[in-house]
PLY file of the C-alpha trace (Angstrom):
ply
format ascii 1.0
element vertex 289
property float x
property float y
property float z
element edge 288
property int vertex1
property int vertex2
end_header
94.36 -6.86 100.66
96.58 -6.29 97.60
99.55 -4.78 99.99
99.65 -7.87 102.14
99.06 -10.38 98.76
102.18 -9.60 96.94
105.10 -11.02 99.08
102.96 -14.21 99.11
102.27 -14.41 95.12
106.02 -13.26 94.85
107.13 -16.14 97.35
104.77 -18.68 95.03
106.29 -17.32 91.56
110.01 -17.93 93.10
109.06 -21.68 94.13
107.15 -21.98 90.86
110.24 -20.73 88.63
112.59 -23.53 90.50
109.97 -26.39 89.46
110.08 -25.20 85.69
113.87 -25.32 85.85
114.11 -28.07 87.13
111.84 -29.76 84.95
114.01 -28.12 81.95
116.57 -29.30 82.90
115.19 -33.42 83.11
113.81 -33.01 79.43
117.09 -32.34 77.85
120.70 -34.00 78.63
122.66 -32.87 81.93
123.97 -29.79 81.69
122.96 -28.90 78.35
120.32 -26.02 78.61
116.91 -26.24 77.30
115.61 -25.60 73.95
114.90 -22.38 72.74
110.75 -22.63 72.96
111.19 -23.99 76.53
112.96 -21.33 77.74
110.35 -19.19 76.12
108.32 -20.85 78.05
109.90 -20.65 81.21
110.24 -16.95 80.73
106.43 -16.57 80.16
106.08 -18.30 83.02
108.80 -17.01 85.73
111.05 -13.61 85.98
114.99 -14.22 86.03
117.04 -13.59 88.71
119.19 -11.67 86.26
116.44 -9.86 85.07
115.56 -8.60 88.57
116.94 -5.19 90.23
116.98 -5.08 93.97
114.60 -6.60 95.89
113.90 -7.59 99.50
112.66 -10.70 101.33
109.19 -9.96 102.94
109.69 -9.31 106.55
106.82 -9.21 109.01
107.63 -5.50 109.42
106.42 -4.74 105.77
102.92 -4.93 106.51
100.93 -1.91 106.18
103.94 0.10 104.40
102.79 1.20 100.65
104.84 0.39 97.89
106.11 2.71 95.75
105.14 3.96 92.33
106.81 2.26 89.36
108.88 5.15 87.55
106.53 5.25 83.73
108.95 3.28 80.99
110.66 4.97 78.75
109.41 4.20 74.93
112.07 2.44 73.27
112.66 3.10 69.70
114.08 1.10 67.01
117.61 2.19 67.04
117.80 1.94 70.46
117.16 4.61 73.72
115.56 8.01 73.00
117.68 10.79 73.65
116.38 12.68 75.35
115.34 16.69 74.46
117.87 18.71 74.67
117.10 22.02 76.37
118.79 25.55 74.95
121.08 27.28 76.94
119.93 30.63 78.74
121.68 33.17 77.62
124.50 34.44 79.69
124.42 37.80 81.21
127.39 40.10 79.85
130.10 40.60 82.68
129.48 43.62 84.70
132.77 46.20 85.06
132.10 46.85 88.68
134.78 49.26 88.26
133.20 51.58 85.75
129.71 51.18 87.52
131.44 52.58 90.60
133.11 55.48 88.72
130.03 56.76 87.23
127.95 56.28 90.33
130.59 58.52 91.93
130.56 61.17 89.06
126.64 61.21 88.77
126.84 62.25 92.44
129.35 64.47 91.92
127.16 66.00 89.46
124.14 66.27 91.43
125.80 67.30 94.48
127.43 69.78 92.31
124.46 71.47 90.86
122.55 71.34 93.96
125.45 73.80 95.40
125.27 75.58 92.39
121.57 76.07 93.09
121.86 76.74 96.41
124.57 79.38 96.05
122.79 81.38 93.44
119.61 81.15 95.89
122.12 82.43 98.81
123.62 84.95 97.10
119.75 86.72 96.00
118.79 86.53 99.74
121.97 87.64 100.83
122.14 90.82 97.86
118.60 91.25 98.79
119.25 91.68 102.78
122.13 93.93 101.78
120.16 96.10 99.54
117.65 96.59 102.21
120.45 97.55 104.94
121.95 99.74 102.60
118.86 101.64 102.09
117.80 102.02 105.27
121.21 102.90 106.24
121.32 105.91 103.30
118.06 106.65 104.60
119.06 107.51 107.83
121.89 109.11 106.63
119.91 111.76 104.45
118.07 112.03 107.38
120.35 112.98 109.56
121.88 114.89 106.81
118.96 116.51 106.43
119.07 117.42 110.43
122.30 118.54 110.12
122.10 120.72 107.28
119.11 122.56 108.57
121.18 123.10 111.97
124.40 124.43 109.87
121.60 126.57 108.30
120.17 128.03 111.46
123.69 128.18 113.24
124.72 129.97 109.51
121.71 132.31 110.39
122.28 133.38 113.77
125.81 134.22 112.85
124.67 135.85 110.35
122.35 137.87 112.29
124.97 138.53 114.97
127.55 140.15 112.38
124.63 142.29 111.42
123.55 143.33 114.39
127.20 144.38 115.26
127.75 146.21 111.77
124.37 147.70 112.56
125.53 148.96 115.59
129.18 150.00 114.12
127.10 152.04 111.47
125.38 153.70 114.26
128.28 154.98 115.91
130.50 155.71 112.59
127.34 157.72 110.81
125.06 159.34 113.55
123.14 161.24 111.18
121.46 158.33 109.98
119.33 159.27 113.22
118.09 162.28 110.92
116.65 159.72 108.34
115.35 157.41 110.90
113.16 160.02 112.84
111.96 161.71 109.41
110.64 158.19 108.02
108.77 157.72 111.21
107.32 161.14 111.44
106.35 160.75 107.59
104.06 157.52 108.92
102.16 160.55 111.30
98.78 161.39 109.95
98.83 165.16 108.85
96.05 166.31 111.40
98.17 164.39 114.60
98.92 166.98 116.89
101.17 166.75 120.20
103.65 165.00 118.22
106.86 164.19 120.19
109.78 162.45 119.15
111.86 160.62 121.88
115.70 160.05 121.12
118.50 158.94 122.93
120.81 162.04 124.43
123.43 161.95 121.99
120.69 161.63 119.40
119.38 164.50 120.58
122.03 167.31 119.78
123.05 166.25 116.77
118.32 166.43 115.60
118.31 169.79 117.41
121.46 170.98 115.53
121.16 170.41 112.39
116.89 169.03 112.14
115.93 171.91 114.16
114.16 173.79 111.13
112.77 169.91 109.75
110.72 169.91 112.87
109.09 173.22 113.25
106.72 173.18 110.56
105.10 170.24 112.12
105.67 171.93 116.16
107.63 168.60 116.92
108.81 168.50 120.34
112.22 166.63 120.73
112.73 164.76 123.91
116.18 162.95 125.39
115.82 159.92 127.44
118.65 158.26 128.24
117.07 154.68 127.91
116.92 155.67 124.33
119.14 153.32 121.88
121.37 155.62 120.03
120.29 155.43 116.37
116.26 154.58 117.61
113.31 156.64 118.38
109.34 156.90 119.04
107.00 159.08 118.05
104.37 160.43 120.10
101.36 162.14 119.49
97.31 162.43 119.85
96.33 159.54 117.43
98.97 157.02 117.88
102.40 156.27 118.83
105.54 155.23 115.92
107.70 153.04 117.49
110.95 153.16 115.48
113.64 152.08 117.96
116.56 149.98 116.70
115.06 146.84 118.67
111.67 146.60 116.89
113.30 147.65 113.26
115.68 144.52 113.91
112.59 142.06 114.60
110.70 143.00 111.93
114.15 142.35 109.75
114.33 139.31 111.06
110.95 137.83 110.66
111.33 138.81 107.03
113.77 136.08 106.91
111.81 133.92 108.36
113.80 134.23 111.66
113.10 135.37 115.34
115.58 136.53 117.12
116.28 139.78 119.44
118.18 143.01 119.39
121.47 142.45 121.45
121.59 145.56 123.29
119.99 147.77 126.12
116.70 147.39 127.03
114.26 149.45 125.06
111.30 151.40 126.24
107.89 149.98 125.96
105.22 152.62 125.56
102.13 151.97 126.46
100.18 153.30 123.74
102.89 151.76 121.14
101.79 151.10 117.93
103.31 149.94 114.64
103.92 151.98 111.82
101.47 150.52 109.38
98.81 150.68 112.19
99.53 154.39 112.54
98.75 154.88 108.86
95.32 152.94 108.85
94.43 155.82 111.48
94.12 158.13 109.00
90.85 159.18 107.95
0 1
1 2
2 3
3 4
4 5
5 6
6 7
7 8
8 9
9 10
10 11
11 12
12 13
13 14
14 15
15 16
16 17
17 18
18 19
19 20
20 21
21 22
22 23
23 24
24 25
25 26
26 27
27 28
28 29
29 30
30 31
31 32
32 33
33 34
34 35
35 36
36 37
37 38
38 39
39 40
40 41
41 42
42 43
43 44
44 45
45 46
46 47
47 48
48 49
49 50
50 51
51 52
52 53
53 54
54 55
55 56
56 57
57 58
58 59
59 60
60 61
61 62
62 63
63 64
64 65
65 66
66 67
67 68
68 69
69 70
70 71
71 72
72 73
73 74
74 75
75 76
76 77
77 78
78 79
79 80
80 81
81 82
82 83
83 84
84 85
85 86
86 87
87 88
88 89
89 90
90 91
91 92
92 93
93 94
94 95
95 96
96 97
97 98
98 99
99 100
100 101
101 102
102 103
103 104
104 105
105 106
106 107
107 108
108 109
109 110
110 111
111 112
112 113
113 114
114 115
115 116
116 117
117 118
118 119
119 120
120 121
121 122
122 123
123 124
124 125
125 126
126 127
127 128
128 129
129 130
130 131
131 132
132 133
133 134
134 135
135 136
136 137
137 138
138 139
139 140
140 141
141 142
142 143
143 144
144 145
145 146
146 147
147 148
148 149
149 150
150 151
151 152
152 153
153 154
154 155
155 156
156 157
157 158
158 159
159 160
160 161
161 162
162 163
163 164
164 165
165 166
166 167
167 168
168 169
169 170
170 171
171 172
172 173
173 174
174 175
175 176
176 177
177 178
178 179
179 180
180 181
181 182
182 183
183 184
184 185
185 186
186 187
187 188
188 189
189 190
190 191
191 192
192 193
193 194
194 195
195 196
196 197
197 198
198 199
199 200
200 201
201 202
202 203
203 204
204 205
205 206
206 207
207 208
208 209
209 210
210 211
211 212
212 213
213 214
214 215
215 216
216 217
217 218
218 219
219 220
220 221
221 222
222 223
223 224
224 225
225 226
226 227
227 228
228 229
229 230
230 231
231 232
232 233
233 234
234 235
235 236
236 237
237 238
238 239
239 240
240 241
241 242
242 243
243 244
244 245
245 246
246 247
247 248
248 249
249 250
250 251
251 252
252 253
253 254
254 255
255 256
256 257
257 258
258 259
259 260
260 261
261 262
262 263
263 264
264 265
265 266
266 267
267 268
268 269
269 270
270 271
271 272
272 273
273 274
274 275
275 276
276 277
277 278
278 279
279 280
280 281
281 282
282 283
283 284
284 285
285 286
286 287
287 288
């Protein structure tokens, strides 16, 4: 094998090179070196120990280890060594300013963090105008509402005052001017039919002696008979006769007052008659053939 072969040829070239020197050495005189083609020839024939690097002895303990690879010789030129390529530099990478990285990573964030607020904040203050708006309205709206409410009970309350003070300067008109009874009783009897016969007209006492005083000769033509009852509102009366009845007291004149204005309300007084053949004025009229 060529691993286990080379100690031995190395071992024979040693032994060989010491017979060639030594046989140099008898050709020429002692101690003078060999010529210059002889030691040509010895160095075709044997390597110098000078010429060698490290080596080893062969030990035992070598067999079966590989050698290893010669490193390839460099090709020698004539002035000498090759130098060998140079390679370029890489280029160095410009110093980094840590410092000014830092400060305009901070200010970047400051800038985005600052415009998100901004953002947010303008979207905070629609929702917020937005939920205000609607409370607002709602709250106006309830407030015309109950506006509303309370005008139209300051209305009616307005009313019903109103109605009171009329009823009492009603009643205060009554007692100041009792011969308004006179116009009262000949509007009513006006509403009779001409052909109505057993006309009689009902008043209240005091009533009474003032129409059969001084409307005595108003009634005759027509043979009105004048009656007192005493549950007769002064300033009120009803008419009586064959076709119909005319009720004109003060109670029913005051309804139909008030239902023109759209109101309902009764007359504060005594309690009025009801006939039982009462009819309204109007209805009196349409009797007439």
């Amino acid at each position: 094998m060529k691993a286990s072969s080379d100690p031995l040829r190395f071992e024979e070239r040693i032994r060989q090179r010491d017979a060639e020197r030594n046989e140099g050495f008898s050709a020429g005189t002692f101690g003078t070196p060999a010529s210059e083609a002889s030691r040509q020839h010895l160095y075709s024939r044997f390597i110098p120990r000078e010429e060698l690097q490290d080596f080893s002895a062969w030990q035992p303990s070598n067999f079966g280890q590989g050698r290893p690879a010669p490193a390839p010789a460099e090709p020698a030129s004539a002035g000498g060594a090759a130098p060998e390529p140079t390679q370029p530099e890489p280029p160095q990478a410009p110093a980094i300013d840590w410092d000014a990285e830092v400060a305009a990573a901070r200010q970047q964030g400051y800038q985005a963090g600052y415009d998100d607020g901004l953002e947010s904040l303008e979207a905070f203050k629609e929702k917020y105008a937005g939920q205000v708006t609607a409370q607002v309205s709602e709250l106006l709206s309830s407030m015309q509402d109950g506006l509303s409410e309370v005008e139209q009970a300051m209305a009616d309350r307005l009313a019903d005052v109103a109605m009171a003070l009329a009823q009492q300067v009603v009643r205060q008109e009554l007692r100041t001017q009792p011969q308004l009874i006179r116009q009262v009783a000949g509007e009513a009897l006006a509403l009779l039919v001409e052909t109505a016969r057993h006309i009689r007209l009902v008043v209240n006492p005091e009533d009474y002696a003032l129409l059969a005083e001084h409307a005595a000769q108003d009634l005759k033509p027509r043979q009105v008979q004048l009656v007192s009852d005493a549950r007769m509102a002064r300033g009120g009366c009803l008419v009586e006769s064959d076709i119909g009845t005319i009720d004109a007291t003060v109670a029913t004149r005051w309804r139909k007052a008030c239902a023109n204005l759209g109101r309902q309300q009764a007359w504060a007084g005594e309690e009025q008659p009801e006939p039982a053949t009462a009819t309204e004025p109007a209805a009196a009229s349409e009797d007439r053939p």
